[in-house]
Steps between C-alpha positions, in 0.01 A plus 500: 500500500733747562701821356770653645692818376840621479556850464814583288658853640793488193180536234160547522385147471341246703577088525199364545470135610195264384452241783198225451465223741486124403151516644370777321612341127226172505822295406622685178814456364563856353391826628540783289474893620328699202421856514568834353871518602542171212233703305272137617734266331394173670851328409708818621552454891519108594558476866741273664354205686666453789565204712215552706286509225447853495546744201729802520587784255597804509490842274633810478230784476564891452387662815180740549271301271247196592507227292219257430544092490421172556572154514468253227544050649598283203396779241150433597348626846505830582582635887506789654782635795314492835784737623461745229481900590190460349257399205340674190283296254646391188260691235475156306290256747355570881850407624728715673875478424754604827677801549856554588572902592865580516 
């Protein structure tokens, strides 16, 4: 998994791209990114799959904040970023959710 970041010098704003590998989504055919910049609206942020069978996105964050999210395959199995900045646990279950710090 992967997320890359685009700094925006015009506004203060970050693109942020969403990158999961065919490998890392156990054959799904949807991968959603839910977190608190959709307010964790699983339906929200559908990434694209791309030809290679990977899963792309990307989202538009204000700057100076971290943001906490995670993936949801076929609005069932929950997954984490392995390339997050870090991870905090949800408050719900013993799972963590990723963090993204822009």
């Amino acid at each position: 998994m992967a997320i890359t970041k685009q700094f925006l010098k015009s506004k203060p704003v970050c693109k942020v791209t969403f990158l999961v590998p065919a490998e890392d989504v156990s054959g799904a055919k949807a991968v959603n990114v839910v977190g608190e910049f959709n307010d964790w609206d699983a339906s929200a942020t559908a990434l694209k799959k791309q030809k290679d069978g990977t899963f792309k996105g990307t989202v538009e964050l204000t700057t100076g904040k971290e943001y906490q999210f995670r993936y949801l395959l076929d609005s069932t199995n929950w997954a984490n970023d392995t390339e997050a900045d870090k991870y905090v646990l949800n408050g719900i279950s013993a799972d963590e959710n990723s963090v993204v710090v822009v």
